[in-house]
N, C-alpha and C positions, 0 to 999 in steps of 0.2 A: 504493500500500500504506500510506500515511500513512492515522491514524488506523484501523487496522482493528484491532480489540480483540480477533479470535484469535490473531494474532499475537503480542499480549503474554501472552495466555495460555498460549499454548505456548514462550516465551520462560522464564515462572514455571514450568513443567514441568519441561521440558528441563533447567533449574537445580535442580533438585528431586534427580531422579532422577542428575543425575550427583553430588552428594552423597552419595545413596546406593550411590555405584562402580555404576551402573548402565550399560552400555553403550548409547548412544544416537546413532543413525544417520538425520538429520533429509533430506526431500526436502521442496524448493519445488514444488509444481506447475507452477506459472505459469514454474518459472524451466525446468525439464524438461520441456513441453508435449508436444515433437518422439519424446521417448522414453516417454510414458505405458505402453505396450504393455507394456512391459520389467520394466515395474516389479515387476508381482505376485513374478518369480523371485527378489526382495532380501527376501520373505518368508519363504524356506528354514528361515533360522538364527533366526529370531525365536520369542522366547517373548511378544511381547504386539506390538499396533501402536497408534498412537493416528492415527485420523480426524478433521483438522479439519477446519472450513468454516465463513466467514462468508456468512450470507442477508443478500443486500443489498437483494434485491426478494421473489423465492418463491421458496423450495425454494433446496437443494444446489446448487455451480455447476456450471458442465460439466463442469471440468477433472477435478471427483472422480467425477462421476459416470462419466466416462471412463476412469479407475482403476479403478472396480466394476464395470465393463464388462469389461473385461483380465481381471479376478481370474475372472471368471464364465470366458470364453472360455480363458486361454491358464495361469489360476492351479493349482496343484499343489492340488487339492483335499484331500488327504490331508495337506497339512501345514497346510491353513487351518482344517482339523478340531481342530488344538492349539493355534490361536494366538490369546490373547485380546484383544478389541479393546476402547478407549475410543471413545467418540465425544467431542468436545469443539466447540458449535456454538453461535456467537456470533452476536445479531442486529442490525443497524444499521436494521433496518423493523418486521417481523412476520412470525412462524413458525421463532423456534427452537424450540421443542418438537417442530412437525412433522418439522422437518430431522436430530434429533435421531433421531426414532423409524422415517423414514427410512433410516439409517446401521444402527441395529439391526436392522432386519429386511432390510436388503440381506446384512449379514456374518452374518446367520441361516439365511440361505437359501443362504448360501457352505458354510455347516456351520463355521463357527467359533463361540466362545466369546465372550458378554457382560460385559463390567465396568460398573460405572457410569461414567456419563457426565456430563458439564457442560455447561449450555446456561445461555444469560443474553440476555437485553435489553441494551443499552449505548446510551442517549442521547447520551450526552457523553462521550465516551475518556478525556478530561485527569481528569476526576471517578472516573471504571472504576480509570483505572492508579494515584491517588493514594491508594484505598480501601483504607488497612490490611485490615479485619477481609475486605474480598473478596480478597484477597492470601492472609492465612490459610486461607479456608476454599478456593482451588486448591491451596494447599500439603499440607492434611488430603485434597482426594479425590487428590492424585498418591499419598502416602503410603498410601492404601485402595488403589489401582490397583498398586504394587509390591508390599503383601499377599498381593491378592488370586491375582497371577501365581507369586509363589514358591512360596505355598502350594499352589499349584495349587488353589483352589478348585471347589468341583462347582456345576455351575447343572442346574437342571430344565432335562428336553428341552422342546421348542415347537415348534408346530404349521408355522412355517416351516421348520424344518429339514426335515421331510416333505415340503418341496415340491422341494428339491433332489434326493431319489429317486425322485420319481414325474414331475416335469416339467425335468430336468436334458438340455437339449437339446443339451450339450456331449456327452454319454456316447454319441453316434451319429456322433461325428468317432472312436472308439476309438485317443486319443493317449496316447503314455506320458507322463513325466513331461519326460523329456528332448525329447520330440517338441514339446512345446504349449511346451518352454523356447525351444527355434531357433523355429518358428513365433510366439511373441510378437519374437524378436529379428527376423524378416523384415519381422515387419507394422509394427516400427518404423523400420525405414532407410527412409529417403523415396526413395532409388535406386531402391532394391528393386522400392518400391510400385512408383515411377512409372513402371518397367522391365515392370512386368509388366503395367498399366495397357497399354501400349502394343503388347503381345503379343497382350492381348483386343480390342483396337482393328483390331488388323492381322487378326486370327482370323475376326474379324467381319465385315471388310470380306472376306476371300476365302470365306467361305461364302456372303457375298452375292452375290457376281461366279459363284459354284458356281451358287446358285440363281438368277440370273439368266439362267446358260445353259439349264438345265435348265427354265425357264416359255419360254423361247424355243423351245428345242424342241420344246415342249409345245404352242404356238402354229402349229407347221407342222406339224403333226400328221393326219393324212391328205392334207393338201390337194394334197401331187403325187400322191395315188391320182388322185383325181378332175379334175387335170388330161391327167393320162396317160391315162384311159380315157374320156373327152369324146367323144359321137359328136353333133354338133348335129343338128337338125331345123330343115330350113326353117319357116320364118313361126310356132316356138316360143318364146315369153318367160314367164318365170317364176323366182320367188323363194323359195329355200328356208333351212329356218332351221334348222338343228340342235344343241337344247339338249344337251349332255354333263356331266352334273354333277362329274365328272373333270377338264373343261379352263375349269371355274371362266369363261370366255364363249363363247358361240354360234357355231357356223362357219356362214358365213354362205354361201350359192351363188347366184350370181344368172347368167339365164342369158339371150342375146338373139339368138336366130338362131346365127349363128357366132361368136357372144363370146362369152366365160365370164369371168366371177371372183370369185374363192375365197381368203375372209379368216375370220379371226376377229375378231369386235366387234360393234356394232351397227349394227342396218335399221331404217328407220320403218313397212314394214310387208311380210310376207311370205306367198305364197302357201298356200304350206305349210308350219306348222313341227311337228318334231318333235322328242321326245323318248326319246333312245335311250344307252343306255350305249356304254363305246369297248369295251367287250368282243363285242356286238353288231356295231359298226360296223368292227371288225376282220374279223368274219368275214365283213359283207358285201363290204368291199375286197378281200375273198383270195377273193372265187367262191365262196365257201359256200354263203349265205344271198342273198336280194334282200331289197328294203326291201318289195316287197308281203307275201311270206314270213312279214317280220320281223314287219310290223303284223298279219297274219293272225291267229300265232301270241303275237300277245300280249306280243312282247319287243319293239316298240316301239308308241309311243302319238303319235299324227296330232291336226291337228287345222288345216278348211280342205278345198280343192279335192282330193278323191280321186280324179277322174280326173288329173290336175296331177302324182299321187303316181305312178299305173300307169307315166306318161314319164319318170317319172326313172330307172326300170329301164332304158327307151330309150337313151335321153342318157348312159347311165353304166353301160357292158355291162360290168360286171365278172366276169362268167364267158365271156370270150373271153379 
């Protein structure tokens, strides 16, 4: 934090304003990382806030932009609708101005109130903080900024503020005030998080073990039909393949004299394969339908050895 020249500016501030018996209730970021979340509800009782931030490289740092994130998510919007903000952005590279105009249209789009702001360049600190006449003129905009708050001054509406009523993605959590206040104090305990972190972990792994029973048995899915009702034929060999778009792969039958077996996965090549739904092939299992029937009529589609197909009516008397 040596040499950073917001610091001294909000150092001249801070001395400013309690001059003027001004109540003044300063947070470090950097020093309160762990409780960002929190923060928006120390908004409450505030009639103005000032935003700092030094650009060391581009743009705002995290830590505030993690503050504007909180005020959006878990902030009492109705009191940040009265509360006027400074921005105060100092630069040790390029782009205060940006970072500046940034901070206003972030607490624009909160539906709060603008004050002017202070933004500066700062090559040299030792030169910045030894500058009378730049000493005076932070001392003239704090004095404009306690003004501006007593008076309650009026600013023109702006086109950001419409954006918090028409794309305000908070207003679909429908929290109260007191609800988004406990909900920012959970999302700050790191117990909390990491407690609950590990409930979705655990959640996750037993719906996985759920869904893993459940493709399992999704997997044996007719296949003791068609062991239970196996009638072999001597000197018969033949491979059959059936597509189910339901069990996601192929049950595969492969049949050789008086052996059989009956999986799911894949063949390098099959005599007949077919294409048939399990709604179909339900009702050939239960004796309804046959596969000749089925292909006949159109609820299943062949393709290969059609006499091949006639024996698997044989081989697999499902209506005994």
């Amino acid at each position: 934090m040596i040499g950073d020249p917001t610091l001294y500016v909000m150092n001249k501030i801070q001395k400013v304003l309690k001059e003027l018996n001004v109540t003044v209730e300063r947070y470090d970021l950097y020093e309160i990382k762990n409780n960002i979340t929190a923060l928006p509800q120390t908004l409450k009782d505030a009639d103005g806030v000032i935003l700092a931030t030094t650009v060391e490289w581009y743009g705002i740092g995290g830590w505030m932009q993690q503050f504007l994130d909180a005020c959006w998510l878990y902030g009492d919007k109705e009191k940040i609708s009265r509360i006027y903000m400074c921005p105060v952005v100092m630069s040790t590279a390029y782009g205060e101005r940006e970072g500046l105009m940034s901070l206003n249209a972030a607490w624009e789009i909160l539906g709060g109130i603008l004050c002017t702001g202070i933004c500066g360049y700062v090559a040299d600190t030792t030169e910045f903080e030894q500058n009378k006449q730049y000493a005076r003129l932070i001392e003239r905009k704090t004095e404009d900024l306690y003004r501006s708050i007593s008076q309650k001054a009026v600013v023109l509406p702006c086109s950001n503020q419409a954006v918090k009523q028409k794309v305000s993605f908070t207003q679909s959590l429908n929290l109260t005030p007191q609800e988004a206040e406990q909900l920012s104090k959970l999302a700050s305990d790191d117990d909390y998080v990491q407690k609950q972190k590990e409930d979705i972990q655990e959640l996750a792994s037993m719906f996985k073990d759920l869904m893993g029973e459940s493709e399992a048995q999704e997997n044996d899915l007719f296949m003791e039909d068609f062991k239970t009702h196996f009638h072999p034929q001597p000197g018969f060999q033949a491979v059959y393949k059936f597509m189910m778009p339901e069990t996601g792969k192929p049950l595969i039958v492969k049949v050789n004299n008086a052996q059989m077996e009956c999986y799911y996965g894949a063949c390098d090549k099959a005599d007949v394969e077919m294409q048939i739904s399990t709604e179909v092939m339900n009702e050939i299992v239960q004796g309804r339908m046959t596969f000749q029937r089925a292909f006949m009529a159109g609820a299943m589609k062949m393709k290969g050895d059609f006499k091949v197909l006639r024996t698997l009516d044989i081989i697999y008397n499902f209506l005994s």
